[in-house]
N, C-alpha and C positions, 0 to 999 in steps of 0.2 A: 717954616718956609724953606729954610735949606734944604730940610730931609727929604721936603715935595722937589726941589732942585736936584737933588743928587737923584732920586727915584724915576727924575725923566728925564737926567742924564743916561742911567744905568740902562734905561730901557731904549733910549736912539741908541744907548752903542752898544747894545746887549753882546753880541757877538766878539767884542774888541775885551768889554770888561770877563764876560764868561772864561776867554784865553787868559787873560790874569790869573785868574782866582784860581783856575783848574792848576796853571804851576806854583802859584804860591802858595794855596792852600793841601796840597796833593787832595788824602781820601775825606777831609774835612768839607768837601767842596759837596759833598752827598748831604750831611747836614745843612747844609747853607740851602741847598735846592729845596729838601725834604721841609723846611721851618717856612721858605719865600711860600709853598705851594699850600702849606696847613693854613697859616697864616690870611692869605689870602680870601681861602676855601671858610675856614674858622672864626675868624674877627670880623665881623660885621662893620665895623668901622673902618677897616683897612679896604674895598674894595678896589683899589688903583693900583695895586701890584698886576705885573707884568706876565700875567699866568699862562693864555696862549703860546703868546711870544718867547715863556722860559723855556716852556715843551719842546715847541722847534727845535730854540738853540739847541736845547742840552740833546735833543737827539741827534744833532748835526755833529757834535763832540763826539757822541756816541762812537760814529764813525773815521772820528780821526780830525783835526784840525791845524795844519802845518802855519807856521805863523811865518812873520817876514823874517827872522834870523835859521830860520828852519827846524825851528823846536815844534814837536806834538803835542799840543792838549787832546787828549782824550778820559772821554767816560766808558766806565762798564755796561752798557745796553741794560743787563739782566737786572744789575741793581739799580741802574735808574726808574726802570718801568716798576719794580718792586716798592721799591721807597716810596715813588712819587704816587703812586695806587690807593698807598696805603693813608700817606699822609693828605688825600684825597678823599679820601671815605671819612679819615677824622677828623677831618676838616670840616666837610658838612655837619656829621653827625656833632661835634660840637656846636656849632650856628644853630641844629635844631635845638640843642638844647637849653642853648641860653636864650632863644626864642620862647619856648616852651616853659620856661624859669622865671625868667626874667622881660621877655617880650615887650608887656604893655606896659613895666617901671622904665625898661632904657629909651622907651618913647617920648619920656617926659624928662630923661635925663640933659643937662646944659652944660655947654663948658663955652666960659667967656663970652656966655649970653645965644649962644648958636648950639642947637639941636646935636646931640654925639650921634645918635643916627638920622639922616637926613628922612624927614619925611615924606620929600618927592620921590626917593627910591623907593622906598616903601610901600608907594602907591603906586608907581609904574608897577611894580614884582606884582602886589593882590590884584590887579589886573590884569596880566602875561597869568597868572595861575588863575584866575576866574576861569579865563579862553581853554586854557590846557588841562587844568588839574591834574592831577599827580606826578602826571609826565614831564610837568614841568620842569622836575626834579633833574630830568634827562637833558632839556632841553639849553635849561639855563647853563650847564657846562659849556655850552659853547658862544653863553653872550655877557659879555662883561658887565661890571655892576650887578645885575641881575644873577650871577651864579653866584656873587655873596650874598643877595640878599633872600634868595628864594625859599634856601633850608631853613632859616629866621625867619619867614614868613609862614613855612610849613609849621614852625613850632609854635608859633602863637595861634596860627589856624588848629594847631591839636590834631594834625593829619596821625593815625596811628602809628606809632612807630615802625610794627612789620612794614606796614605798606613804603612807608619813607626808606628803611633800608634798603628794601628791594630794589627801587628806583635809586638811590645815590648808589650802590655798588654797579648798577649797570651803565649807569650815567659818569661817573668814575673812570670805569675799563674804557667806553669807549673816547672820551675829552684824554685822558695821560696816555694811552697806545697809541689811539689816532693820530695825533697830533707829535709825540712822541717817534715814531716809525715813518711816517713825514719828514721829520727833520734828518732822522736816519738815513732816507732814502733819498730825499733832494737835497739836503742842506749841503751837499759839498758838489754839486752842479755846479762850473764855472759862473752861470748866470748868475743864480741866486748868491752865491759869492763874492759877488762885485756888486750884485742889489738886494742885500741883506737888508736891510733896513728898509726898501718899499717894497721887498716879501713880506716884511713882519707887518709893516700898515694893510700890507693884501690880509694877512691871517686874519688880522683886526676887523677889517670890513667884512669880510665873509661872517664871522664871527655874530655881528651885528644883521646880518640879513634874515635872521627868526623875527628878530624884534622887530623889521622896518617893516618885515608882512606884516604880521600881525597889526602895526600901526594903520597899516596902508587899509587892510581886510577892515578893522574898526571905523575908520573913516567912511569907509565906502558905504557899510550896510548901516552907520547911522544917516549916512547923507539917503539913502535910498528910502529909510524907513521914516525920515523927516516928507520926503514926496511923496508918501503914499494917504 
């Protein structure tokens, strides 16, 4: 329960804790990003990390962040987009595989009597990938829960690997650049600066708007095909 407390503390003050870390930790702080992003992408159980919203930040750093004593945190642009790319593609590409491995055992796996991977994610994701197939690969980068559970879902589906890599390296580049060069380029806008934190619930909701068509789209053409 804490570590869920501290995880949604870090993420309302993303911006406040990232200025910490970048001067306490100097170039360690490229680890810390690279692990939050694998992590996320990789662990199927972990889907609540802050992945969007780290991108932002860490590209608002990118570009320099003067703090209230007048100290700079900043990150290197080239090796953030680098690392976070990377540990983006292994990210998935691990989730396919412990999909692929392990899949239909972690289905059945309990801890303290409750499911280690929730089931209703589960079903929402072979759903979202019924509607899209493969692309979903692409897709899911930009909608929370659902971008952990996708590539785990593609591995127990047995999507062929060429095909899965294609789609996660393109879906990869665009979710850590985008979103990355983003923060690059508006993070330090006086606005978004003083509303850092209902930018980052914006990033969030947009983020979510695949998923709410899609919801909205299913609704409809069953409700239509119930009149007919």
């Amino acid at each position: 329960m804490e570590f869920l407390q501290y995880v949604l503390d870090f993420f309302l003050n993303l911006d406040q804790h990232l200025f910490t870390m970048i001067i306490d930790y100097g170039v360690w702080i490229y680890l810390i990003l690279f692990l939050i992003i694998f992590v996320e992408t990789g662990l199927v159980v972990m889907p609540f990390l802050p992945g969007d919203s780290l991108l932002f930040a860490a590209g608002t750093f990118c570009a320099g962040v003067i703090g209230a004593t007048g100290e700079t945190a900043s990150l290197n642009l080239w090796i953030v987009l680098v690392l976070l790319l990377i540990a983006a593609i292994l990210g998935d590409t691990t989730n396919y595989l412990l999909g692929e491995k392990l899949g239909l055992k972690m289905l059945n796996w309990n801890v303290k009597g409750k499911p280690l991977v929730n089931p209703k994610y589960i079903a929402q994701t072979q759903e979202f990938y019924e509607k899209n197939g493969p692309k979903t690969i692409i897709i899911a980068r930009f909608v929370p829960i659902v971008r952990t559970f996708a590539p785990f879902v593609a591995g127990i589906g047995s999507m062929h690997y060429s095909t899965f890599i294609r789609y996660n390296i393109i879906g990869a580049f665009a979710w850590v650049v985008g979103l990355t060069l983003m923060g690059y380029f508006f993070g330090n806008i006086p606005f978004v600066q003083q509303n850092f934190e209902t930018v980052i619930f914006g990033i969030i909701g947009l983020s979510l708007l695949p998923m709410l068509w899609e919801y909205i789209n299913m609704k409809f053409i069953k409700k239509k095909s119930e009149n007919q």
